[in-house]
N, C-alpha and C positions, 0 to 999 in steps of 0.2 A: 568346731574348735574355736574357745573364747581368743580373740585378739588380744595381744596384752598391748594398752596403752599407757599402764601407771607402770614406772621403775623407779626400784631403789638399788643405789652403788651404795655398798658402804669401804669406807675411804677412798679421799679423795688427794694421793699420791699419783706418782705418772701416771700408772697404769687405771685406776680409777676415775681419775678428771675423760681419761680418754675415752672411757667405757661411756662415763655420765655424755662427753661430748657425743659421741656415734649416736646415742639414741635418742639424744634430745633435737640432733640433726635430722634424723628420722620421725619427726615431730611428736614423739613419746614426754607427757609429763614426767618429769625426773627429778628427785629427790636423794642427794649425795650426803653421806653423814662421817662428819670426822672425833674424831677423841677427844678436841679442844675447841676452843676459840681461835687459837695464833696456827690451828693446823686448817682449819676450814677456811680462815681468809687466806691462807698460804692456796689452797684447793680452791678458790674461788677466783686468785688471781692467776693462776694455770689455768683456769681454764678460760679467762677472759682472754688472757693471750693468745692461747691457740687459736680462738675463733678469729678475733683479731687479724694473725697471720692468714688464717683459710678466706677471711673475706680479701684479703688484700693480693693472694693469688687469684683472686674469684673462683673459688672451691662453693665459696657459699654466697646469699644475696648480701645478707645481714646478721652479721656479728648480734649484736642488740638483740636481734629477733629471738635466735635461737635461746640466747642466755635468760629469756624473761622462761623459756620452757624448762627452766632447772633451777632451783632450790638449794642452798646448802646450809645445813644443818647441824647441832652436837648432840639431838637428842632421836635416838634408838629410836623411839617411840611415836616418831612419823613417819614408819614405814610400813604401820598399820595396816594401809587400806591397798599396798601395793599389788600389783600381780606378780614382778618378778624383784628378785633381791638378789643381786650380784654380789657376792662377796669379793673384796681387791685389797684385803688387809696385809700383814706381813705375814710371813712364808713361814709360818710356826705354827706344828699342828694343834697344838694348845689353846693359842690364842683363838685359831679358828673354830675348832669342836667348841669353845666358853661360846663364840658368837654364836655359832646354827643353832645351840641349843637355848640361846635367846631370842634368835628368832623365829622360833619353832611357837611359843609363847607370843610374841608382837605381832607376826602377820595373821591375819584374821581369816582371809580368803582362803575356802580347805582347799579351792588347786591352784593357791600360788605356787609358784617355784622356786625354789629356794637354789641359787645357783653357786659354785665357787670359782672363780678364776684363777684357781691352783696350779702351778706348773708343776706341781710331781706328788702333792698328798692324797691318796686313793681317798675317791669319794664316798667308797665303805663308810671311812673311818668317822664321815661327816653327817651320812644320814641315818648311821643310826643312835646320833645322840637326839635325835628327832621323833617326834610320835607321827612324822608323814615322810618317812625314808625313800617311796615311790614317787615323790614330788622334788627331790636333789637328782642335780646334774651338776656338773663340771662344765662350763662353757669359759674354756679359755682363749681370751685374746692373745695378743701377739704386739709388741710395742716397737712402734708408735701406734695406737689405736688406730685413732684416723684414715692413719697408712693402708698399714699392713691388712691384708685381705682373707686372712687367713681366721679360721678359729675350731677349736679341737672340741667334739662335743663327747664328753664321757660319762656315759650312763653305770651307775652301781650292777648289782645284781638285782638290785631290787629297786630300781628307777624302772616306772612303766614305760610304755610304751607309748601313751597320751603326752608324759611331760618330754620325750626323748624327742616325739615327732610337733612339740610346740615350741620346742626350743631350737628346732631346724626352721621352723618357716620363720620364727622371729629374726635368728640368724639371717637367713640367706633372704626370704622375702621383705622385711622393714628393714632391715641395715647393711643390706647388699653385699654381707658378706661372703667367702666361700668355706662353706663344713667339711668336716672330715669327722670321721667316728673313731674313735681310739677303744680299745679294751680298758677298764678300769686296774691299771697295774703305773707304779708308779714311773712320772717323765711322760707318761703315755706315749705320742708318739715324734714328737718336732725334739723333745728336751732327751729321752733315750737313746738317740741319736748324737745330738746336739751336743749335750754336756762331758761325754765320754773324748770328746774329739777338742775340746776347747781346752779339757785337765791333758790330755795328752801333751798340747801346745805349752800348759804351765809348767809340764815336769820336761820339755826340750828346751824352756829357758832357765829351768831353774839347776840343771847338771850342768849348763855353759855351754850346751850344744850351739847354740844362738841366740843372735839379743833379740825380743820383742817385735824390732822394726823389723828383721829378716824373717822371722818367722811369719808375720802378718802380710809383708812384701812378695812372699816367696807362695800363698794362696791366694794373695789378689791377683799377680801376676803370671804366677804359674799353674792355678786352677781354675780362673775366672772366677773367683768367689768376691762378692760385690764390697768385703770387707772381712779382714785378718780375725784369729778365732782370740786374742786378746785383746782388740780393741773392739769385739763384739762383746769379749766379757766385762769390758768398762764400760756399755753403753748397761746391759741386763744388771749390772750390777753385781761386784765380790761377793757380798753378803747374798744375794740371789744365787748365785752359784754356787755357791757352799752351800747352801742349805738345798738345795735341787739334788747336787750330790749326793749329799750325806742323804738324804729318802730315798736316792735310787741304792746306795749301797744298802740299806737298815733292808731292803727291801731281796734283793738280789742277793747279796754278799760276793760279790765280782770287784776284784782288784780296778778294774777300769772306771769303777765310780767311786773309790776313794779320792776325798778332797787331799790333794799334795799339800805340804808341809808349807811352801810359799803362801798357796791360798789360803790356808789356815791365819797364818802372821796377816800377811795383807789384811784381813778382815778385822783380826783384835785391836791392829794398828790403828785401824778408822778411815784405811785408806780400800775405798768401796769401788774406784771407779768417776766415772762422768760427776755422778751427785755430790760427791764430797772433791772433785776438783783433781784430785789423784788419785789413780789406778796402777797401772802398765805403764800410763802414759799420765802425762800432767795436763791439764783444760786451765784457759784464761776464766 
């Protein structure tokens, strides 16, 4: 089974800086690509922070060190020679199915892997805008990268059985994470769970049942859950969660993953959460 040494993230948002950071930690050549200039120095100074922080907890030796092993980019088209290509762009299945079938075209190697970090769009729908549909998998992190130890591997119907079991050692053997195998249906299995239970929270703040703080108060405290299911969905993000919804509903047609009417507004509004500074809750 080939090693994979060369990775490409394409974007380099939370969740992509933290992808490009695990593997470059992992001492993997890394190659992160953004849409812009003002969006890759934004990606490049994320990730110079994080490491930053991880050396200053001594997580790591050398901040410096790792960052000379990653790269960031605006052009597609040095991700040529990679072996695997994480996809970490926004949660729209459009934009994604434009990219795999770009990079179906860019990467050269016939058993790269072409991976997506999608919390809910079935990976069907992604390999086969592809002429190597057995070479896609799903490999979803879990945010904060670095953190969280967790990652969901979701194979198509027609992902082999070569890329399923090299995208396990990569996982769990280089980047010490822990796998789990989900069916290819969509939310797979953390966000199927997850998202049904967070909309339930928006629609008992949104009839008056209770404010926010008691509802988030009332599962920190009275379930042991290490943080409330609305100020978990200002950390994932409104616009994340709306769009997770609405694929588990298009998918299912089950009332429990309809996006509520608050969540809808909140999103047009531009109030997303953590990132834009208002969610649920307001951030300094």
């Amino acid at each position: 089974m080939t090693e994979i040494d060369r990775v490409g993230v394409v974007g380099a948002g939370l969740m992509g800086a933290g992808i490009a950071e695990v593997c470059a930690r992992a001492g993997k050549d890394v190659i992160a690509v953004e849409s812009s200039d003002a969006a890759a120095e934004a990606g490049l100074k994320r990730l110079t922070t994080s490491l930053q922080r991880a050396e200053s907890r001594g997580k790591i030796d050398s901040a410096a060190d790792v960052l000379t092993r990653i790269r960031v980019s605006t052009d597609l088209d040095d991700l040529a020679d990679r072996q695997l290509v994480v996809e970490a762009i926004v949660e729209e299945e459009h934009a994604k199915t434009d990219l795999f079938a770009r990079l179906d075209k860019i990467v050269t190697a016939p058993d790269a892997i072409l991976a997506s970090n999608t919390s809910s769009i079935p990976i069907m729908k992604l390999g086969v805008v592809t002429q190597r549909p057995t070479n896609v998998i799903g490999i979803h992190f879990f945010n904060p990268v670095p953190v969280l130890s967790l990652v969901e591997l979701v194979p198509s119907l027609l992902t082999s059985e070569e890329t399923h079991e090299r995208a396990r050692a990569f996982v769990q053997d280089d980047l010490g994470k822990r796998a789990i195998d989900c069916q290819d249906r969509a939310g797979f299995v953390v966000n199927a769970l997850l998202i049904p239970f967070i909309l339930s929270a928006i629609r008992m703040m949104e009839s008056g049942f209770a404010t926010a703080e008691d509802i988030d108060q009332g599962l920190v405290l009275g379930a042991a859950h290490p943080q409330g299911p609305l100020a978990l969905a200002d950390l994932i993000g409104l616009d994340t969660t709306k769009a997770i919804a609405e694929s588990l509903y298009d998918e299912f047609k089950e009332q429990l993953y309809a996006p509520p009417p608050l969540l809808i507004r909140m999103v047009e509004a531009g109030l997303l959460g953590r990132k834009t500074g208002r969610g649920f809750y307001t951030y300094g």
